[in-house]
N, C-alpha and C positions, 0 to 999 in steps of 0.2 A: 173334302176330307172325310174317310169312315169314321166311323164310332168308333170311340175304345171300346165297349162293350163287344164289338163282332169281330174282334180280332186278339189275338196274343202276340205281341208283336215286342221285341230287345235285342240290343245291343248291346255284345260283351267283352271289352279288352284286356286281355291279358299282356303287361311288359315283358321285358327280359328276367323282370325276377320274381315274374308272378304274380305279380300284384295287381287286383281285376278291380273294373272299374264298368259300372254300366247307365243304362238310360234305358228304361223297364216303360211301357205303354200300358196303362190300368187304369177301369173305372174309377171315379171319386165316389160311387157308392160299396164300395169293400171298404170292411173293419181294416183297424189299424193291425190288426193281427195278422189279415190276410196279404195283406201291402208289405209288413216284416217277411210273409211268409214268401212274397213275389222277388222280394230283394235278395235273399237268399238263391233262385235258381240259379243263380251266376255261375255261384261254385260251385252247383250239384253238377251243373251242365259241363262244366270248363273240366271239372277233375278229374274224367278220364280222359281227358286231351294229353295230360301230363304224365299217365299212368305207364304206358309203352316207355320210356323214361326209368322211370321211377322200380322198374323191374329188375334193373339191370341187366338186359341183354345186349344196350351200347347203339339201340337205332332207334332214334324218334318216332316213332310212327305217327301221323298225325289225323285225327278222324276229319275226313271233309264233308262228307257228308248223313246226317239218319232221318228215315223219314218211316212212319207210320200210316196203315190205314187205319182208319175211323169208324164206328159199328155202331148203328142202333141198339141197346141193350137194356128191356127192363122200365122202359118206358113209352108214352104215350107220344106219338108223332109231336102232339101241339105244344108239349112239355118241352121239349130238345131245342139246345143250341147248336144252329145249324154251322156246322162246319166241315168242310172238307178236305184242306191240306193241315198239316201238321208235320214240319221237318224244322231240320238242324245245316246252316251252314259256316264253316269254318275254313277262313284262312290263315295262313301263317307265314309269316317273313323272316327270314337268317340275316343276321345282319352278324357284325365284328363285334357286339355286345350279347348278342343272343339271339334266341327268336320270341316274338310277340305275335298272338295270338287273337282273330277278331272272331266273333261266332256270334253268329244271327239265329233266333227262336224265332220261328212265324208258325202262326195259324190261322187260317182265312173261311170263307165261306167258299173258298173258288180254288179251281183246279192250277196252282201257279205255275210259273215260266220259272222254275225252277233255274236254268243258266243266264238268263237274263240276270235272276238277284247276285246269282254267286259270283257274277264278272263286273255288277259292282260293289261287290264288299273289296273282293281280291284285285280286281285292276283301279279302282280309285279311292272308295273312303279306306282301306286299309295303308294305302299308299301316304294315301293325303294325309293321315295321323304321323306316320314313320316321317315323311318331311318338313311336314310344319312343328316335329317336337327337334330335330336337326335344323331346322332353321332360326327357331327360338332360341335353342339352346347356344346357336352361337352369336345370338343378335344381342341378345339378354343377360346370359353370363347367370349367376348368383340369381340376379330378379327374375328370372323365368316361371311363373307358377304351373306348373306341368297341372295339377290337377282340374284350373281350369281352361287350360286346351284341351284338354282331353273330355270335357265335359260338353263342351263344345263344339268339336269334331263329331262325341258320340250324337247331340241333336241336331246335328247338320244329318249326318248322315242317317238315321234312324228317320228323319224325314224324306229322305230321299228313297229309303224303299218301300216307304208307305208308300211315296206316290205313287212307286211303280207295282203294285197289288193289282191286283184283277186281271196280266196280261195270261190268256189261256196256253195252257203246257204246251211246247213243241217237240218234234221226234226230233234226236241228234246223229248225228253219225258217231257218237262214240257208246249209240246201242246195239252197234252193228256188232262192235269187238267182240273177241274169245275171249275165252277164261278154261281155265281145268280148275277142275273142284277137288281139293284138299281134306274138304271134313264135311260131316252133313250134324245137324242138331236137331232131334229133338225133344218138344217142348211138348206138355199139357198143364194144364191151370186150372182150378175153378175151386168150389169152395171148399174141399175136402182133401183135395190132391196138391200137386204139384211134385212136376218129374220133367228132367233134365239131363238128355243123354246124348252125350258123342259118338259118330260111327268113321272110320277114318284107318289108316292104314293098321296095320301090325307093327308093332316097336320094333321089330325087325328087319323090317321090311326098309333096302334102301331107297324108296322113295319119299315116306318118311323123312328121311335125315336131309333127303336131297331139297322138300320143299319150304324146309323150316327158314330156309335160304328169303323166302317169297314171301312170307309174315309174322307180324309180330310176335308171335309166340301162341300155342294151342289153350293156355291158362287165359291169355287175354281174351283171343276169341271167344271162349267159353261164358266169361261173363260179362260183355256187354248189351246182349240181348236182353237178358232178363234186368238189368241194370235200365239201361234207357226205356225199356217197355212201363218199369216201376216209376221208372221219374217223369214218363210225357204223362201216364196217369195221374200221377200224384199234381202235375203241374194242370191239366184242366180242373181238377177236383178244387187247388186253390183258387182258379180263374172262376170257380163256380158254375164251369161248364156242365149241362144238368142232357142222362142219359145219352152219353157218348165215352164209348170205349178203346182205346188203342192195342194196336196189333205192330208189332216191327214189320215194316216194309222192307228195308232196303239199310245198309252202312255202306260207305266206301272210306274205305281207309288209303293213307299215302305215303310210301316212303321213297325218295327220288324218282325214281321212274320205277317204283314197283306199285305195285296196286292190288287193293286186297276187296274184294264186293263179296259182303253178305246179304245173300236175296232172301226172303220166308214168305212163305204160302199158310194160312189158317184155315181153319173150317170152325165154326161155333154148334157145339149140336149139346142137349141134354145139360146146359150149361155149364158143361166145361171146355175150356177152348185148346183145339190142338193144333198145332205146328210143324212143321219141315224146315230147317234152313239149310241153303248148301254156301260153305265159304270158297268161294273160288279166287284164283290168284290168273292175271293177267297175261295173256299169251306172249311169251319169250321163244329165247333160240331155244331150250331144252325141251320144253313141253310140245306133244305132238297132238294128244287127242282131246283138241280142244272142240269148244262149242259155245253158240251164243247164248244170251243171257234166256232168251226165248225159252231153249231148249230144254234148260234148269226150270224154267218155270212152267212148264207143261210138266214136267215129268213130277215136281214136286206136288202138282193139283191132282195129276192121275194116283197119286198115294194118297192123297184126302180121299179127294171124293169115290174113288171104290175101297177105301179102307184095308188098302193090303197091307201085309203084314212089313216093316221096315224092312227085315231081314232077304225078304225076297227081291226088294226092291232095291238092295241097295247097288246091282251092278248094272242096272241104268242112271244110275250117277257116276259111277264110278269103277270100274271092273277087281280092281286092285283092292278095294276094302274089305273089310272083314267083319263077320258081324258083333263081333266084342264091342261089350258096348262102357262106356265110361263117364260116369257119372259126372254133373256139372255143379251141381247144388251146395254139398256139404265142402267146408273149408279141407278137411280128410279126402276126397275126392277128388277137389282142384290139384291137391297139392300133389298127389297122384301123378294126374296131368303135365306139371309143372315138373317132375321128378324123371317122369318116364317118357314121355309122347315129346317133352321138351329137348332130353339129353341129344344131344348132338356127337357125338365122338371125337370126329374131323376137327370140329371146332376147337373142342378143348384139348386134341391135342398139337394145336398150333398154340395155343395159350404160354 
């Protein structure tokens, strides 16, 4: 069994009516402050799961996966808690009551098997929660205490993906797939700045209207970068993770058989840290100039590391975009987003 201490490791359920329930792994040397402050991820974590929802656009979208890379920054090798993975997996079940939602925090010192964990959150402890509260419920009637099943499914299974830690990442064949890219972001940060900018078609422009079809909406997308980047930091900072920085790696989001991958590329230079992300939407019958994930991620490094300017760059992601660029930051700017890049026509005239 590893140490709590070398890992971040929870288990988090959400029922049909929201109502989250977890089983959090922490040293017994953190304050009572920091243990309140550990019990709270639940819902920093879980509440944009519910958010795609909560829009009103009428499609759940559900996030399954976000994963960050992890930086040296600021500190002295011998000082730093060694870690190297740091993701988010999440599955979710529809049932005739609703859907409930399980979401795994990990962070390790090893490079994980990332599909390995997530086929067993989603093929049996999420399973095994959904039938043993259906089997209860009908065995039990009234005396059923749902909360300690579900306490006890969360440290059955919370045990079970500890044990499976340490298996080293494999290639999948579903890194093979296409994507077309819909939107590019980006990001800088650092102590005096902070800038967040959209690059993506013309409001005019019918492919615009065509791909809104493919994702949850351009307001969402826009803030959950800076959103999860703020909260994996926030969340080593409570684990007292010391000189270790996070960068958004990767999101994949899910609606039926739609699929939404946000990839980002950083560079760290003069301490402030800049970014590229491209949101791409999963190859269908409509889309034709598709490309692999590779191909986004080359092209997003060749904009770091020779520092060209976005605007030049932007028709090797994308040919069709323009370079207007639209702010991500200010509430006045989202809603912009939300107002203009959102409006669909088509849609609302079927309403």
């Amino acid at each position: 069994m590893r140490s709590h201490e070398n890992i971040i490791l929870g288990l988090f359920f959400a029922d049909e009516d929201n109502l989250v329930f977890d089983n959090i792994k922490y040293s017994d040397n953190l304050t009572d402050m920091k243990i309140n402050d550990i019990k709270m991820l639940s819902y920093k974590f879980l509440g944009p799961v519910f958010l795609t929802a909560a829009t009103g656009i009428g499609k759940n979208w559900q996030i399954e996966f976000i994963e960050a890379s992890l930086s040296l920054r600021g500190a002295n090798v011998d000082e730093v808690d060694v870690l190297q993975s740091f993701f988010t997996l999440n599955s979710s079940i529809e049932t005739q009551d609703g859907a409930s939602n399980l979401f795994a925090l990990i962070s390790t010192p090893y490079t994980e098997d990332v599909k390995l964990l997530y086929d067993e959150i989603s093929n049996y402890i999420h399973p095994s929660i959904t039938q043993s509260k259906i089997m209860n419920e009908n065995l039990s009637g009234s005396r059923f205490d749902f909360n300690r099943m579900i306490n006890s499914e969360l440290e059955r299974g919370l045990n079970l993906l500890e044990y499976s830690l340490g298996a080293s990442r494999k290639a999948y064949w579903e890194e093979g797939q296409k994507y077309y890219c819909v939107g590019l972001i980006e990001r800088k940060t650092g102590e005096n700045i902070r800038i967040s900018n959209l690059y993506t078609f013309s409001k005019d422009d019918p492919l615009r209207k065509l791909y809104l079809e493919y994702i949850p909406s351009y307001y969402v997308l826009s803030i959950l970068p800076d959103y999860y980047e703020h909260l994996i930091s926030e969340t080593l900072e409570v684990y007292e993770k010391k000189g270790i920085s996070p960068n958004i790696r990767m999101m994949r989001l899910r609606y039926r058989d739609k699929k939404v991958v946000y990839l980002e590329e950083y560079i760290f230079e003069n301490k402030i840290s800049k970014s590229y992300g491209v949101i791409l939407v999963q190859q269908n019958g409509e889309i034709e100039e598709t490309r692999k994930l590779s191909y986004f991620k080359k092209n997003l490094r060749l904009i770091l590391d020779k520092n060209k300017d976005i605007k030049d760059s932007l028709n090797s992601i994308n040919p069709h975009f323009v370079s207007e660029r639209w702010g991500t930051i200010s509430n006045e700017d989202l809603d912009k987003i939300g107002l203009i890049l959102d409006k669909n026509d088509k849609l609302q005239s079927n309403e």
